[in-house]
C-alpha positions as CSV (number, residue, x, y, z in Angstrom):
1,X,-10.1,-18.3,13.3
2,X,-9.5,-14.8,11.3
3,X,-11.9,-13.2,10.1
4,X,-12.0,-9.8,7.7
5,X,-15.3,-8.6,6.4
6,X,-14.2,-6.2,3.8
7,X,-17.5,-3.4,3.3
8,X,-18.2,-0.2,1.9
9,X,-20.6,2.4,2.8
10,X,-24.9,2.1,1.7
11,X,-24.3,-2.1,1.2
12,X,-27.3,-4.2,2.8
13,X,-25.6,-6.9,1.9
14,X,-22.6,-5.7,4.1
15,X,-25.0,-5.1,6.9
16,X,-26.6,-8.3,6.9
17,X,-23.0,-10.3,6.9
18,X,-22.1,-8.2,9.9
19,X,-25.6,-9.1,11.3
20,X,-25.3,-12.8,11.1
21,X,-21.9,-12.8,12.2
22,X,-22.6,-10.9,15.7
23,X,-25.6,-12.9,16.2
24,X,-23.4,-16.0,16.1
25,X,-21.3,-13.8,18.6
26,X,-18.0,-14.5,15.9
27,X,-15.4,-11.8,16.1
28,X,-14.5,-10.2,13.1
29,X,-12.5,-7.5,11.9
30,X,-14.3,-4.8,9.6
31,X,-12.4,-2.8,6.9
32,X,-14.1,-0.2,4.9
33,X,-12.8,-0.2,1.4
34,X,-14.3,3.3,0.4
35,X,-12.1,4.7,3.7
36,X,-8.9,2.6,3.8
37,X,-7.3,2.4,0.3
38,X,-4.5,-0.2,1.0
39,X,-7.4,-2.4,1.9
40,X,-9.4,-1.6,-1.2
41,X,-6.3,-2.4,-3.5
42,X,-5.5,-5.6,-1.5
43,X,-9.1,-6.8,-2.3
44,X,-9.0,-6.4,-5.8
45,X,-5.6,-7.3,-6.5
46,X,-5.3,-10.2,-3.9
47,X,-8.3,-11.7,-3.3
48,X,-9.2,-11.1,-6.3
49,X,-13.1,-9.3,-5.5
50,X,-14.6,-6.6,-7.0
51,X,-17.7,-6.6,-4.9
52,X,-18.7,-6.2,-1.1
53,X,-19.6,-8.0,1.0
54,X,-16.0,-10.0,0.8
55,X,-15.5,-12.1,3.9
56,X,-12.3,-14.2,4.7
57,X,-12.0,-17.0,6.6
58,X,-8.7,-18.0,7.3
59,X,-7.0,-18.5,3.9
60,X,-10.7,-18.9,2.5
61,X,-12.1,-15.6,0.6
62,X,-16.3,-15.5,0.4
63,X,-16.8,-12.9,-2.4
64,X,-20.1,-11.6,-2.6
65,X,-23.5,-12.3,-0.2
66,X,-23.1,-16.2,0.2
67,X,-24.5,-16.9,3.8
68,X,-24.6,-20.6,2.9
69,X,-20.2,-20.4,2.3
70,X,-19.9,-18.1,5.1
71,X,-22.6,-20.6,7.5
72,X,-20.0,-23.8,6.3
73,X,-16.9,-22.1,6.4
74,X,-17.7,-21.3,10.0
75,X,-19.2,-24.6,10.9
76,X,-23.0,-23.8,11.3
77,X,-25.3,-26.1,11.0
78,X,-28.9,-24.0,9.6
């Protein structure tokens, strides 16, 4: 499974995501969008987001703070 949590800088949101993800101990890459500007433009024009947290799974884009997605993307049962 690959997983990119795309952030920024002063997001709780972001900080919870990353949260919930290491607490499940599942890998994930980080990219922050205000420091990498390929990745900024490859969120926007490809997936399509305009807000952080945005988490992919695979082929599966989570825009936004959706634990619920994220939690059955990844299989958990809470």
């Amino acid at each position: 499974m690959n997983i990119t949590v795309y952030t920024q800088p002063d997001c709780p949101p972001c900080q919870v995501v990353k949260q919930f993800l290491t607490h499940h101990e599942v890998s994930f890459n980080e990219v922050n969008i205000k420091e990498n500007l390929k990745a900024r433009n490859h969120l926007v024009n490809v997936l399509q987001s305009y807000s952080t947290p945005t988490v992919t799974v695979d082929e599966h884009v989570v825009k936004g703070f959706d634990l619920a997605l994220l939690q059955k993307l990844l299989g958990f049962e809470e």
